[in-house]
N, C-alpha and C positions, 0 to 999 in steps of 0.2 A: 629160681628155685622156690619152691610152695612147702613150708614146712606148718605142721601143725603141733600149737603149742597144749601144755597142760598145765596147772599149776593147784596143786592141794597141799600145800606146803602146813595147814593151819584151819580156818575156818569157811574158806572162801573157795568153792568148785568152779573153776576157771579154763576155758579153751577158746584158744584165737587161731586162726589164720595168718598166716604171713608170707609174703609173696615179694621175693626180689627188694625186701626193704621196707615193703607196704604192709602196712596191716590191714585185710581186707573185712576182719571181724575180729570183735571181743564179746565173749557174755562170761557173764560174770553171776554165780547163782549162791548168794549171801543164807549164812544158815543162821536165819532169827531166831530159830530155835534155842542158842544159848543165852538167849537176856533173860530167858525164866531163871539161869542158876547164877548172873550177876560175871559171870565169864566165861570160859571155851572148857567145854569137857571134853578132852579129847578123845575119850571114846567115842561119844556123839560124834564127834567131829569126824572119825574115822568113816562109821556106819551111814552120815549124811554124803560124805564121797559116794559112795559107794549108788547109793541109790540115784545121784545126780550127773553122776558121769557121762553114764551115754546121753544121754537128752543134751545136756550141756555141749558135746563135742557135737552133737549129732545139728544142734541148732547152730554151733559155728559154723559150720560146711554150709548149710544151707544158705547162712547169711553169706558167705564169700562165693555165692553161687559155683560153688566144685561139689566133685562126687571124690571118693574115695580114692581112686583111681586118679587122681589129678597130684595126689600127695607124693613129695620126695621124699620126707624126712618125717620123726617126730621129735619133739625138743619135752623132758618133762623134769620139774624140778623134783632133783634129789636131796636137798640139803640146802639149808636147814630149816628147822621146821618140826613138827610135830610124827613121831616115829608112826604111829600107825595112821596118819594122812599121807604121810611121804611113801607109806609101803601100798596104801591105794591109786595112789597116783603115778607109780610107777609099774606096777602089777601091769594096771589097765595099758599104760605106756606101751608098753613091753608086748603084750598081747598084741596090741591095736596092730605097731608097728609088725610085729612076725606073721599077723595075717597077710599083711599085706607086698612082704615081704622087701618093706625100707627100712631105711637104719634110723637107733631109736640115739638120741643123747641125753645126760644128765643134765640138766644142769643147776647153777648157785642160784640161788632164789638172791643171794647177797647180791652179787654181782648182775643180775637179772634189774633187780632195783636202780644200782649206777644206768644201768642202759637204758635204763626207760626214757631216760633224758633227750637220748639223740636220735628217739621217734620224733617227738616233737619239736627237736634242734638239731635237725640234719646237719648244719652250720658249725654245734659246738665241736672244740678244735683241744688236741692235747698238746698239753697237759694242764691238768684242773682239779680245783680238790672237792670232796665230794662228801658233803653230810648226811650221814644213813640216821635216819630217826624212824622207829617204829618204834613197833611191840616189846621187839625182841632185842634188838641193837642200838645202841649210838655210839657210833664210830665217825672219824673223820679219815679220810684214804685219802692220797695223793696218786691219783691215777694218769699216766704218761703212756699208755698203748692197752690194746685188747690183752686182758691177761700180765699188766706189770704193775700192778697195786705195791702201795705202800701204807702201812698202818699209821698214822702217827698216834690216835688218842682213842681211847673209849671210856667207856662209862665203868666205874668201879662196881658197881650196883645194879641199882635198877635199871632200864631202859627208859628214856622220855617218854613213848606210849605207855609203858606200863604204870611210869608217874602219874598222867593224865586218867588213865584207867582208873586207880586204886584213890586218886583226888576224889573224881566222878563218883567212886563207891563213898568213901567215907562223907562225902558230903547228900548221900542218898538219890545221887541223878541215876541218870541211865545205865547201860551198855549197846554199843561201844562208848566208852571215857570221854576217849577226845572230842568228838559233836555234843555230847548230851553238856560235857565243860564249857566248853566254847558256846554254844548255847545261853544257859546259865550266864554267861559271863556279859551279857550283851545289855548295856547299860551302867553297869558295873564302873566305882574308881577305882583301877589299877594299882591306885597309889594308896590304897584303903591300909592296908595290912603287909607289912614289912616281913614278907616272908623271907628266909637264908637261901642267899646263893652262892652253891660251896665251889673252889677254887679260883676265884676272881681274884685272888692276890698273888695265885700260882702263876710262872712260867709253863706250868707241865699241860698238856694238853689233854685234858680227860675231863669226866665228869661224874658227878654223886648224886642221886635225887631221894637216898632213904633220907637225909634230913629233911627234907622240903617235906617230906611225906611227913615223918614222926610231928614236925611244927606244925602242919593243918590238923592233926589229928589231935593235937595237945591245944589249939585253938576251939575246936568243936567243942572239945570235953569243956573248956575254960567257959562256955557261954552254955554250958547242963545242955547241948545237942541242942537250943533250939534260936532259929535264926528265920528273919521275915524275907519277903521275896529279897527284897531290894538287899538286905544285906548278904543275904548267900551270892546275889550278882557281883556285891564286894569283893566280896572270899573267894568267887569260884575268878574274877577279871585278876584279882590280885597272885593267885595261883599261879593259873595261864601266864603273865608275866614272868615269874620269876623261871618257869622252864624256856619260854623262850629266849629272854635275856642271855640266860645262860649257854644256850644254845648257841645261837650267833656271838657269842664274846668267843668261845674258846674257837671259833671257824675264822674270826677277826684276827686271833690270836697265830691262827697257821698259817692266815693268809700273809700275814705282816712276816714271818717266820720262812717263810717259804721263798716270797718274792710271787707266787701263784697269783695274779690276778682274772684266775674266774673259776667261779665258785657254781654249782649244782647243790642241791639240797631233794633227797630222795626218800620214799620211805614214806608210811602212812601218818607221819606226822606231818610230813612236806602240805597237804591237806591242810590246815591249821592256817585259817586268813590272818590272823594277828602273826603271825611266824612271815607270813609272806610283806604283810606290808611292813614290820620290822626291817625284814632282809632288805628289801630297796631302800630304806636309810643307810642300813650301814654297810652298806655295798654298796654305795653311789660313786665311788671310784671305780669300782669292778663289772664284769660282764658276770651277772648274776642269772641263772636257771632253774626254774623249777617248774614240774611238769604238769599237764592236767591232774584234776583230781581224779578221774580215771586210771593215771596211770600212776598213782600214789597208793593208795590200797593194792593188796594182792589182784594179780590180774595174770593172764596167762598171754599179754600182747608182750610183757616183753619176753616173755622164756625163750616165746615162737621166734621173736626178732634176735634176741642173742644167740638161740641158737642156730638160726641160718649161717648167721656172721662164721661161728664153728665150723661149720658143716662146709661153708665156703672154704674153708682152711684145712678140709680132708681130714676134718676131726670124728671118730666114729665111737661107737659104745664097744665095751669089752661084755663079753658074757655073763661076764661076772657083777655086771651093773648093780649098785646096791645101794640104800639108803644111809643119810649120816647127818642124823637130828642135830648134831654139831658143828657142821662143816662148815669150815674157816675158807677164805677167799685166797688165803695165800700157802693154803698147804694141803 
């Protein structure tokens, strides 16, 4: 089966190929355009769809050497994600597909991210628990088949990307947060600055990052805003630490909880080299995953791959296909 995927969930104009399990293409067409306003406007965000679409789909095909006519399906995320990104991305979906007259499906951009995993680990086997860190989420799911999730924890607040993000501003790096951080942080002692990390006394499994944010922000002010290279590397390694800590304790925490021993880590923070070489310490009892950095940012290889999976399973779109900026993986 050859479906072809879409993914505009957000900032990032994405179409792959997918054939029988294979991904035969990705492009991926990043909208730089938002670092002039220090984050995603998502009007921009809407309007830059829009003008990237076709080219974008139209270079995927070429790179999976097919024509049009070669397609069974389309797979395009409907949720979640930014409403009038999702409502261009699905529009075109929708069209694409009724021209051609195959069937189009939704699908979770969430659960899109769990999957990205078993592109690159054909191998991984259920059940295993799965840390979603982006932008937008941090969650940790116990997943035991296609479609039987289980929530255990999330974040009360922020998102870990959006921590890193809003770190990155207040300390005047780049956008995106997490490179221009990570970045910064290279050289840096980690152990410079005793930033809070909130629920390490808890049983409960979730996570906080508005104080880690208010304490960098109440450290800047503390030093009148102005800090030399070397010590912003302090601040910015010290930072970085305390989200990923955090991170992997409360995953430490479900895995010890659960009895689960293997673990995935998903999501555009999964990208994050200090979170990767963390994880192989303290997962060295465990079969640990985490996927290229290709398939850690938004990317439309895995929409296309989970949705075949569907589609394999006589899963089709209703008429009535619609967007849902909110949409939860379990309801």
């Amino acid at each position: 089966m050859t479906v072809l995927g879409i993914e505009t969930s957000c900032d990032e104009t994405a179409g792959s190929v997918c054939r029988d399990g294979t991904i035969l293409s990705s492009v991926i067409s990043s909208q730089d355009i938002h670092a002039h306003y220090g984050g995603i406007v998502p009007e921009i965000a809407s309007r830059e769809h829009e003008k990237r679409l076709t080219s974008v789909v139209e270079e995927a095909m070429q790179l999976a050497s097919l024509v049009k006519g070669d397609l069974d399906a389309v797979a395009v995320t409907r949720g979640p994600g930014l409403m009038g990104s999702l409502l261009t991305g699905v529009s075109f979906a929708r069209g694409f597909a009724q021209g051609l007259g195959i069937p189009c499906l939704g699908i979770n951009h969430i659960e899109a991210h769990i999957f990205a995993n078993f592109i690159a680990y054909p191998e991984l086997k259920y059940p295993f628990l799965c840390l979603l860190a982006s932008g937008g989420h941090t969650q940790i799911w116990r997943v035991s088949d296609l479609g039987d999730y289980e929530l255990l924890g999330e974040t009360r607040d922020d998102a870990a990307g959006e921590a890193f993000d809003k770190g990155a501003r207040i300390l005047g790096l780049g956008f995106p947060g997490g490179p221009a951080l990570e970045e910064a942080s290279r050289g840096g002692n980690e152990e410079e600055v005793a930033f809070p990390r909130a629920f390490l006394q808890s049983q409960a499994i979730e996570y906080s990052f508005s104080g880690l944010k208010t304490s960098l922000i109440n450290y800047v002010k503390g030093r009148g805003g102005k800090m030399t290279e070397k010590q912003l590397a302090h601040v910015a390694a010290s930072y970085q630490k305390a989200i990923v800590d955090v991170l992997l304790f409360k995953l430490r925490q479900a895995v010890d909880l659960t009895g689960v021993k293997t673990t995935v880590i998903a999501g555009g923070v999964a990208a994050n080299n200090r979170l990767r070489r963390e994880a192989e310490r303290v997962f060295a009892d465990c079969t640990a995953y985490y996927p290229p950095r290709s398939l850690c940012t938004d990317n439309a290889a895995m929409v296309a791959f989970l949705g075949e999976k569907y589609f394999l399973q006589g899963a089709r779109v209703k008429t009535d296909l619609s967007v849902v900026p909110n949409l939860s993986l379990t309801h």
